[in-house]
VOLUMLUM-711363 format. One line per 5 residues: number of its first residue (from 1); for each residue z negated, y, x of C-alpha. Coordinates in steps of 0.05 Angstrom, whole numbers, plus 5000, padded with zeros to 4 digits. Example, Ala and Ser with C-alpha at 12.3 -4.5 7.8 and 13.67 -1.06 7.14 Angstrom:
<pts>
1	4844,4910,5246 | 4857,4979,5273
</pts>
This chain:
<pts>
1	5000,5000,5000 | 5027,5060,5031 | 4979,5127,5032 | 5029,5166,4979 | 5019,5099,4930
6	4943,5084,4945 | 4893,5111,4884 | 4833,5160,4934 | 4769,5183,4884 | 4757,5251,4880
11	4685,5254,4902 | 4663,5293,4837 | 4675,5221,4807 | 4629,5183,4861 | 4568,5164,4818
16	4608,5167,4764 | 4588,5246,4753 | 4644,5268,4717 | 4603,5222,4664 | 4594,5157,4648
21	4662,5113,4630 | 4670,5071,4571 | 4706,5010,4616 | 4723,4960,4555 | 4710,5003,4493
26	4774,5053,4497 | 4829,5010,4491 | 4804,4966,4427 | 4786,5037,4394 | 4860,5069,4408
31	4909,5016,4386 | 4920,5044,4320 | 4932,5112,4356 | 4998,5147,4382 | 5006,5141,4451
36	4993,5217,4458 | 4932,5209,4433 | 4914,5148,4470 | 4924,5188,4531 | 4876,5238,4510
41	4826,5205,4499 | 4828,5163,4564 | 4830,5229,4592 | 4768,5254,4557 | 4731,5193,4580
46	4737,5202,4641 | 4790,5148,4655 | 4836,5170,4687 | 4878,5125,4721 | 4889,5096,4647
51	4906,5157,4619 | 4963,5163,4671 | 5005,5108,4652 | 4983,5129,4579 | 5017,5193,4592
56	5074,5176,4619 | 5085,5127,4566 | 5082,5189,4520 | 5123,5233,4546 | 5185,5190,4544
61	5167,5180,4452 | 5154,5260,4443 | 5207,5311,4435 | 5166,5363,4428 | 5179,5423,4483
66	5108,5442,4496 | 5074,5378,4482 | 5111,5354,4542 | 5100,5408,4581 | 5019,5393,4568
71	5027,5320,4581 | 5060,5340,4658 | 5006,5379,4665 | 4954,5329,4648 | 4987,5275,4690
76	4980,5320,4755 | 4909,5337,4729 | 4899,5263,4731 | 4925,5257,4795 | 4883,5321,4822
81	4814,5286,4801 | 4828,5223,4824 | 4846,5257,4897 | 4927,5249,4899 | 4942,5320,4913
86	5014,5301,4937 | 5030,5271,4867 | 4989,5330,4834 | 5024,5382,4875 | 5093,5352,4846
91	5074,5350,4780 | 5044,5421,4778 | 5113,5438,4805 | 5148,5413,4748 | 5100,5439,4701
96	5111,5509,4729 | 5186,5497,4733 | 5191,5483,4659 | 5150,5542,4642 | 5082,5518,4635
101	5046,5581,4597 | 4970,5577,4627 | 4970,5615,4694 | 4916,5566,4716 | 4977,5523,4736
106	4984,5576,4796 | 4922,5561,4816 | 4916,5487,4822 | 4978,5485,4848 | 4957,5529,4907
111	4895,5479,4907 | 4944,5417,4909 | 4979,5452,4972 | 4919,5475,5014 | 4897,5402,5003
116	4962,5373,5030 | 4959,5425,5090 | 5010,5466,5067 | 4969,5530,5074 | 5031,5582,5077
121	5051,5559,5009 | 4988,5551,4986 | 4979,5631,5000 | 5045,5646,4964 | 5016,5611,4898
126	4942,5646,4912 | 4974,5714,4911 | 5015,5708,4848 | 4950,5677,4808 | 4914,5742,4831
131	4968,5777,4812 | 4964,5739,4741 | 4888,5735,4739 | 4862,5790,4780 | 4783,5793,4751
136	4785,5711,4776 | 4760,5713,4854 | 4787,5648,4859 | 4858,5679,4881 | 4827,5713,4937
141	4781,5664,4956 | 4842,5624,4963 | 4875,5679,5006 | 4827,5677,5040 | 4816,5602,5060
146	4882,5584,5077 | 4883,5640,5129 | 4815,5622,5156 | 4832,5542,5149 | 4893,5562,5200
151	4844,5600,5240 | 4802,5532,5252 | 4838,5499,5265 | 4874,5531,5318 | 4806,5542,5342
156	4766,5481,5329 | 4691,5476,5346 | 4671,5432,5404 | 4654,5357,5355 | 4685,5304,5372
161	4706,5266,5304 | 4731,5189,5303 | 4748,5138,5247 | 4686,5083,5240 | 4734,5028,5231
166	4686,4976,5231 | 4653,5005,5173 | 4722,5026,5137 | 4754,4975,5086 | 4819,4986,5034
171	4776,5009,4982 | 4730,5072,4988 | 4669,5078,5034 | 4629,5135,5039 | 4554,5166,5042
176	4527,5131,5101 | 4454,5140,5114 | 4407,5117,5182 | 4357,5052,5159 | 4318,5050,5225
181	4295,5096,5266 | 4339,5068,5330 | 4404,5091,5288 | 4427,5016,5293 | 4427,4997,5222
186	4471,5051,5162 | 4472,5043,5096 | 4533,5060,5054 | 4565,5059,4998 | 4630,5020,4983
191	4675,4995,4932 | 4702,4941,4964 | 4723,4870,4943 | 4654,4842,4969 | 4623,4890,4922
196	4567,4862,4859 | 4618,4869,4787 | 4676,4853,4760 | 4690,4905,4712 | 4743,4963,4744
201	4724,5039,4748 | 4767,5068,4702 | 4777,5138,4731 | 4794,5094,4807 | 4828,5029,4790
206	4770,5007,4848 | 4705,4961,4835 | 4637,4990,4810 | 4606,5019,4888 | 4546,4979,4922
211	4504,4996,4969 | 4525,4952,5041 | 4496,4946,5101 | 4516,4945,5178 | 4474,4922,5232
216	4491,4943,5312 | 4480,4884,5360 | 4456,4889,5433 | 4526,4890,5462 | 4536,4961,5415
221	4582,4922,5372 | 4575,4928,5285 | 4567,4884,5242 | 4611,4862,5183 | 4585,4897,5119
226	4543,4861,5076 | 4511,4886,5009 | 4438,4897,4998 | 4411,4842,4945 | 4408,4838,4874
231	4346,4883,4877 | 4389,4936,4893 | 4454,4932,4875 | 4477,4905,4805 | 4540,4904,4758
236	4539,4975,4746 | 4554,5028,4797 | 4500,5037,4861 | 4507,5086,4926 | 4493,5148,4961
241	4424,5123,4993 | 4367,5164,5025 | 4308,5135,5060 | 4239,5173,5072 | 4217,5193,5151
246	4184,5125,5159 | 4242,5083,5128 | 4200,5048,5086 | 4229,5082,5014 | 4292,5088,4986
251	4322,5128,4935 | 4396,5112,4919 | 4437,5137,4840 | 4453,5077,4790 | 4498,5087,4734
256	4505,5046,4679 | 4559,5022,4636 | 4558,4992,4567 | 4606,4984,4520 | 4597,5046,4469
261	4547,5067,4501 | 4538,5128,4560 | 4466,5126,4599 | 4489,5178,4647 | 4468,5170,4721
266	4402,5169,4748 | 4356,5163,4809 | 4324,5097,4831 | 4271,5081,4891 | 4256,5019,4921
271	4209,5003,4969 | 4212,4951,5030 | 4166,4899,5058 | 4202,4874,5124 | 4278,4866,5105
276	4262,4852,5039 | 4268,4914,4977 | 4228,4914,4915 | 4253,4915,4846 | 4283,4992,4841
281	4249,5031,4788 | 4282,5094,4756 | 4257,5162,4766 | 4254,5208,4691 | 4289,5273,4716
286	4320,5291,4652 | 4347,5244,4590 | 4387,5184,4595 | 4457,5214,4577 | 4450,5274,4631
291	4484,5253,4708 | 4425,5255,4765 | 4449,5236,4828 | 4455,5244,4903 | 4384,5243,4928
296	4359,5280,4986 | 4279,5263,4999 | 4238,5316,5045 | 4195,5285,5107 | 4135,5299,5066
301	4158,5266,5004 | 4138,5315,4958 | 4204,5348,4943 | 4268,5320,4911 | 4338,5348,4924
306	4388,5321,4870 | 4454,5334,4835 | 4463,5350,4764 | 4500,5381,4706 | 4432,5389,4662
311	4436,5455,4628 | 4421,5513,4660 | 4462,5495,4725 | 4504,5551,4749 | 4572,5512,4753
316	4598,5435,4737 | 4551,5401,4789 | 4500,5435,4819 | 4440,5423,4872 | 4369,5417,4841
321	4304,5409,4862 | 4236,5370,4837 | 4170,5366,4865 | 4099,5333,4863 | 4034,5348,4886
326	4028,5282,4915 | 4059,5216,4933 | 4065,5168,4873 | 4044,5236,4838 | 4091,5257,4769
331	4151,5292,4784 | 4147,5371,4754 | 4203,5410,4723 | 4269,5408,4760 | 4290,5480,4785
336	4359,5493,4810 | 4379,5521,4888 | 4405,5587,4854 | 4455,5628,4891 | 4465,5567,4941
341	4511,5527,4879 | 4579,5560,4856 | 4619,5557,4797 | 4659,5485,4813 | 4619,5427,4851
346	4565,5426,4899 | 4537,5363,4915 | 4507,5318,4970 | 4451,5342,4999 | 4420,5321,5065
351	4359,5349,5095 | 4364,5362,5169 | 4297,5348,5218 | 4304,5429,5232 | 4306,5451,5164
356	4380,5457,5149 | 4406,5438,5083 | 4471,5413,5080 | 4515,5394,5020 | 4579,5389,5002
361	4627,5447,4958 | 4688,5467,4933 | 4667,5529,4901 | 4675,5561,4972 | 4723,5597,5021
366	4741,5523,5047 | 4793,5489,5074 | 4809,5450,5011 | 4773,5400,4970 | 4704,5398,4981
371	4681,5426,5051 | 4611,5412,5088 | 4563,5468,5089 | 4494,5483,5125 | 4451,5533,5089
376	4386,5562,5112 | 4337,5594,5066 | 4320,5661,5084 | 4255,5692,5070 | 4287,5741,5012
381	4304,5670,4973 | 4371,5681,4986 | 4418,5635,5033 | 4451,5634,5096 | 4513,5589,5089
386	4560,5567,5139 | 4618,5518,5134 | 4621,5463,5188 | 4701,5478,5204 | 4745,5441,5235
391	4747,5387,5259 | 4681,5364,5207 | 4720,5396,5151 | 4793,5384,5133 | 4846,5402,5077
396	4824,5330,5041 | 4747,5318,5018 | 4695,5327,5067 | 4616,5311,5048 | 4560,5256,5042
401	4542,5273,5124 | 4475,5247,5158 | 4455,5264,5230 | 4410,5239,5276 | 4340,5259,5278
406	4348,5318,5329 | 4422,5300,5355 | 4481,5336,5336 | 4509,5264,5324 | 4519,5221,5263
411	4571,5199,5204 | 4602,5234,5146 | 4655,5211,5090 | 4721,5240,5089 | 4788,5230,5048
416	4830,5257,5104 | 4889,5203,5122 | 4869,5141,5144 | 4869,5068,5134 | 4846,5072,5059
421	4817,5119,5015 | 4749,5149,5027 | 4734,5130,5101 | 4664,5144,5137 | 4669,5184,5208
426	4630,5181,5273 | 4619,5256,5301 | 4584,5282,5360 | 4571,5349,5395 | 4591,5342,5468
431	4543,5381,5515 | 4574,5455,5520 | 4608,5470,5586 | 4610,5534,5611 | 4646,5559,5682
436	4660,5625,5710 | 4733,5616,5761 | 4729,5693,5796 | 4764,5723,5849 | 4741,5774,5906
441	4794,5827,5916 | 4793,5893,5960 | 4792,5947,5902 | 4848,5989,5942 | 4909,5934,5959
446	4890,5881,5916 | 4883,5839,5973 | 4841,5773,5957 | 4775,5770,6010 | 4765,5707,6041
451	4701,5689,6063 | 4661,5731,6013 | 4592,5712,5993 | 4580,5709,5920 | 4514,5695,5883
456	4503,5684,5817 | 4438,5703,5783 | 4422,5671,5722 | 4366,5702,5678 | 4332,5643,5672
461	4313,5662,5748 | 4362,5617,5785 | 4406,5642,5838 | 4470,5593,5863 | 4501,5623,5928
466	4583,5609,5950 | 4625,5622,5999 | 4697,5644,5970 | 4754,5592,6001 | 4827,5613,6024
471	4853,5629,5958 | 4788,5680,5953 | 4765,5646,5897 | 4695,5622,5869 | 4664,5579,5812
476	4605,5572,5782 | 4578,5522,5726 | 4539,5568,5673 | 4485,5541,5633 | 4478,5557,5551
481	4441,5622,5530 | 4439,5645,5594 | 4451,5734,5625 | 4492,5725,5691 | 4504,5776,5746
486	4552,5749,5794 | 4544,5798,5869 | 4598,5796,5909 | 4588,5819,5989 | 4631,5823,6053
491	4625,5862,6121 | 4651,5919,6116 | 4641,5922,6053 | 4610,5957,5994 | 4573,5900,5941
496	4607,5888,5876 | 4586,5852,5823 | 4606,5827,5750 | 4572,5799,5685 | 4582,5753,5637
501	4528,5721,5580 | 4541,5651,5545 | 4482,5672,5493 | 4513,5662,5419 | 4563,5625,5448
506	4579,5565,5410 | 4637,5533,5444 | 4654,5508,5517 | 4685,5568,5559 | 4712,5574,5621
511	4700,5652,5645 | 4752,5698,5682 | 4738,5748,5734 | 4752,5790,5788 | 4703,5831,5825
516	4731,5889,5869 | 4702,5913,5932 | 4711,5975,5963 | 4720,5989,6036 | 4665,6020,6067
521	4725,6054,6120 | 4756,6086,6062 | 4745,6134,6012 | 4729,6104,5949 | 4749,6146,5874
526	4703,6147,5822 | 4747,6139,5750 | 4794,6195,5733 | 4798,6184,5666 | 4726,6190,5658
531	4697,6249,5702 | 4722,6310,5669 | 4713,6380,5674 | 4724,6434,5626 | 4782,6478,5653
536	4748,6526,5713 | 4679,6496,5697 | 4642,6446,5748 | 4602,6430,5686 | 4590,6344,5676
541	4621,6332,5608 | 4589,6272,5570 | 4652,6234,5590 | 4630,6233,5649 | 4563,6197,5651
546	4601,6120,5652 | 4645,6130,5712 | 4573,6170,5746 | 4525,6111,5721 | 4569,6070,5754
551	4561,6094,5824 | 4484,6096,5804 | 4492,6026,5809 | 4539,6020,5864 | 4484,6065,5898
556	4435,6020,5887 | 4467,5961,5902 | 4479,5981,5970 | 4409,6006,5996 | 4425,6021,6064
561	4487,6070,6053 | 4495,6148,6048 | 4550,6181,6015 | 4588,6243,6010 | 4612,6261,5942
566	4686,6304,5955 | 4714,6329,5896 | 4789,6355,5892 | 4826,6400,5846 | 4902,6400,5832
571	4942,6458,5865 | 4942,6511,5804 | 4904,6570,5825 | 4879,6598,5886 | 4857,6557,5951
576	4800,6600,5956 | 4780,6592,5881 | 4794,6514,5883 | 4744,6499,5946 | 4698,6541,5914
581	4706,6498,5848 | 4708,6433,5875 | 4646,6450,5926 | 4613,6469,5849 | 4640,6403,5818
586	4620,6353,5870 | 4543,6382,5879 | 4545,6375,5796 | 4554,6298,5814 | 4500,6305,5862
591	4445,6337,5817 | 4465,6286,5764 | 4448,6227,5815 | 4375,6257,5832 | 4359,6270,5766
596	4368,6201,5758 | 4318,6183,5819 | 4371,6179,5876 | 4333,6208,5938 | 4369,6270,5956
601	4378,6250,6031 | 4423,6201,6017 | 4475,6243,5982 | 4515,6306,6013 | 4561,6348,5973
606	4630,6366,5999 | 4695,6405,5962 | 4759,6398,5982 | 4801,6444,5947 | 4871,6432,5942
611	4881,6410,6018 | 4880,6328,6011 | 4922,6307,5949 | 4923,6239,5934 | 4962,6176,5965
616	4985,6129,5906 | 4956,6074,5914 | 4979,5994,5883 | 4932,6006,5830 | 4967,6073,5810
621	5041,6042,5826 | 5027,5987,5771 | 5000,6032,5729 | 5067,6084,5726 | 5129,6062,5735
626	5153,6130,5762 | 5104,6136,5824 | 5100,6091,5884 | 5057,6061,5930 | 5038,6104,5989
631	5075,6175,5957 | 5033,6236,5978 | 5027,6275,5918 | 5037,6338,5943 | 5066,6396,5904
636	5138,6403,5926 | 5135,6321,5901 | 5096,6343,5833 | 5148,6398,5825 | 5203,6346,5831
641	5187,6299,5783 | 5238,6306,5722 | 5187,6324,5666 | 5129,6364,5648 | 5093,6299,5631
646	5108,6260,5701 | 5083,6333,5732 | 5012,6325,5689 | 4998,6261,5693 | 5008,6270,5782
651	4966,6339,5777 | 4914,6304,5730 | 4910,6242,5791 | 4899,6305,5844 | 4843,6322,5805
656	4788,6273,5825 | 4719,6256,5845 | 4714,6205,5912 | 4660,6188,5955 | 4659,6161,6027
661	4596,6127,6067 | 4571,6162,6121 | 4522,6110,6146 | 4502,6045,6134 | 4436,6043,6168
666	4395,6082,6117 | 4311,6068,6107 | 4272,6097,6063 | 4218,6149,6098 | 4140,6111,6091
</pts>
């Protein structure tokens, strides 16, 4: 059975919660029927793969324009419930081709798409439901996803995700759940041929779900599946199982099936004595007929997480929650989550060791179907909600995960393509790598410096030292959530240094750098496009203060060096007026370094004037295409250059603050 032909259960219909199905009672009730309705009313019981073959029977006997238009879109309603989005996304086609009133078809349509990956169409069909619908936020929230879902997945997170074959059959196998604490035996939930029944699910085609059991032997090897005893699992529909902290309790939903009759869904526990469970008793959440399902169990046992369409909810199925004051105490009033359930599905809770809720939704920006969340409560009541991504979360059906105690490691279920229909995954977290590949470079010719040392000081207090090779590189391994400050140094040198942080980092990352050193032989030029002066004033601007805070550092980096600060003008106005200036402008510079605790015999002062315009340098040549390496910018050159632009920008590069050193053997007077 090819993937296009195979029947996958939309996981709204696990534990039967779309409500109970009458397996045997339909049929005998609807012979006397038309096939229309026949089809109907397989479809308003819930079963759905029935009401399929029902349809399509009917549209063939009715001539009726808009009756067949509502039958085509009840067959790909069929077919979007029972997780075929490929045949749903053809039949919403069709519907919409033949001029299928309800602009809802726009919608699921676009939902069909994003499920099948087809996100640019998806967006196409979005847009004109918003355009139809504009007061619905489900246009664009599906705007929205598809161009996030892209976004993931061109940028997955750092989990590794792999097929557990050996828990995987034909049929559907999902909501896996840890029965020792040594992670070696899971509990799931399957449909499979081994599986307690004989009656069919009539929404899946499959078997009533049991609950199974693998076991991992010495070697690391699985076991095959085998179901839990009659104890446990019966002739009506078992799964999604939770056991307490000490793995001695289980709570698992059981729904039942009778003919004419609906009991709904509801929560069972069991208790164990060696391998062995107890008879499983029924928890009274709410009445018979209403769905309770998907249990989640805190490590304190005194609070109940559960799924639900009781009234009151907030959407179709939403997350509630129970509590006692005691074990073995009487349950209270279910309450539900709130702001944390939407107006489709959210389901399958699991309770992390740190706190975290998780569940499953596809009332949220998503990348189709239902997504995995993790949702922290915040002290306001309200939640923090994050979807997993990609790779956890696909375009198919993502939920029913369970991690490790404190590992990022464990299974989830999944209807993405594989060897069946719903398939459970391994994931894992591999540790985050971080690196920082950096190169030492003179700051002048863009030469790379050999034999530089480089440290790199971590602030968690470590300090790794290197040596940079022929290629004047260097590398460093980072560690997570961790300030760095990589120092450069060479002879003859001035110290550089660069920074980088992995702290919120939540990926592996290899870091890029270049430090620049500046030769302690040359003069070195603060930033022209940040030291400015108003025209004829030696007044700092606020502009200013980076490029100055800057040599601070470099400053105080380099304890042992003096400086002169030389500042140069361009060669408008009078040489006598432009020393005068520039003395002004570089002794600015100077006061602004001892205000800021520089001692005052480590600095001199100097203006130039007009008398040393500047030498492009490589820097400069790469920056303009119209000046080159080693020119002299003097004024019969400025006065040359074709335009009034070419002629600022070289006057603007005249007009700069540099510094030289003047010793290298400076100590601080006792």
């Amino acid at each position: 059975m090819t993937n296009n032909d195979s029947i996958s259960m939309k996981p709204l219909q696990y534990i039967l919660l779309a409500g109970l199905l009458l397996v045997v009672s339909f049929s005998l009730q609807a012979q006397k029927k038309d096939q229309t309705t026949k089809a109907r009313a397989a479809y308003a019981a819930g079963e759905y793969t029935v009401a399929i073959d029902l349809f399509k029977d009917a549209y063939n006997k009715v001539n009726d324009r808009e009756v067949k238009n509502e039958i085509i879109f009840l067959i790909a309603e069929c077919y979007r419930i029972t997780n075929q989005p490929n045949k749903a996304e053809l039949r919403y086609k069709q519907a919409i081709q033949r001029e299928y009133p309800n602009p809802i078809i726009y919608l699921r349509y676009a939902d069909a798409m994003r499920m099948d990956e087809e996100y640019e169409d998806a967006l196409e069909q979005y847009r004109r439901y918003k355009e139809l619908v504009p007061d619905d936020p489900r246009g664009q929230e599906g705007i929205t996803s598809c161009e996030l879902a892209a976004e993931w997945m061109a940028r997955p997170t750092n989990y590794a995700v792999e097929n557990m074959k050996y828990f995987n059959s034909r049929q559907s196998d999902y909501s896996p759940y840890f029965a020792e604490d040594d992670y070696k035996i899971v509990y799931f939930t399957s449909s499979r041929e081994e599986a307690t029944g004989n009656d069919l699910h009539g929404a899946t085609g499959e078997n009533f779900t049991d609950i199974f059991q693998s076991r991992m032997d010495r070697k690391g090897k699985w076991s095959v599946p085998v179901a839990l005893d009659e104890n446990v699992n019966t002739e009506f529909e078992e799964g999604t199982p939770v056991l307490t902290d000490d793995y001695s309790t289980m709570y698992f939903t059981r729904c039942q099936v009778n003919k004419n009759a609906n009991y709904g869904c509801q929560i069972y526990t069991s208790s164990r004595t060696g391998d062995e469970w107890a008879e499983a008793e029924a928890l009274t959440l709410a009445d018979d007929s209403i769905v309770v399902a998907h249990p989640a169990i805190t490590p304190d046992e005194l609070t109940l997480y559960f799924v639900s369409d009781m009234p009151g909810g907030v959407g179709g199925k939403d997350i509630w929650i129970v509590s006692r004051d005691s074990k073995g105490g009487e349950w209270g009033r279910p309450e539900n989550l709130g702001t944390l359930n939407t107006v489709d599905d959210d389901m399958f809770p699991f309770l992390h060791n740190d706190g975290s809720l998780y569940f499953s939704s596809n009332g949220r920006i998503g990348m189709g179907g239902l997504d995995i969340y993790r949702a922290n409560e915040k002290e306001d009541g309200s939640w923090k909600i994050e979807n997993m991504r990609y790779p956890i979360n696909s375009a198919a059906d993502d939920f029913g995960i369970v991690f490790e105690r404190d590992m990022e490691r464990g299974y989830f279920s999944s209807t993405r393509k594989g060897r069946g229909n719903d398939e459970i995954y391994m994931f894992a977290l591999p540790p985050m790598k971080f690196n920082v590949i950096g190169e030492v470079r003179d700051d002048k010719s863009d030469v790379l410096l050999v034999n530089s040392t480089v440290k790199s000081i971590g602030s968690d207090g470590i300090t790794v030292e290197t040596t940079t090779g022929e290629d004047g590189s260097f590398r460093f391994m980072l560690k997570p959530n961790t300030d760095y400050v990589f120092v450069a140094s060479r002879d003859g040198y001035l110290n550089g240094k660069e920074r980088e942080t992995t702290k919120g980092l939540d990926n592996s990352t290899d870091f890029r750098t270049t430090i620049y050193l500046s030769n302690i032989r040359e003069t070195i030029e603060l930033s022209n496009s940040n030291v400015f002066y108003d025209f004829a004033k030696w007044d700092l601007r606020p502009e200013a203060m980076v490029s100055l805070d800057k040599l601070i550092e470099t400053v105080t980096d380099n304890p042992t060096i003096t400086i002169e600060l030389m500042s140069h003008t361009d060669v408008r106005g009078t040489p006598e007026d432009n020393i005068e200036l520039s003395q002004k402008r570089a002794q600015s510079v100077v006061d602004y370094l001892i205000e800021r605790g520089i001692d005052p015999s480590r600095l001199t002062a100097k203006g130039y004037g007009e008398d040393m315009p500047k030498v492009v340098t490589k820097r400069i040549d790469d920056s303009y295409e119209f000046l080159n390496e080693g020119t002299e910018l003097t004024e019969p050159y400025i006065n040359s250059l074709p335009t009034v632009e070419q002629q600022e920008i070289a006057h603007q590069l005249n007009r700069r603050t540099e510094f030289r050193v003047l010793r290298t053997d400076y100590r601080p007077a006792d």
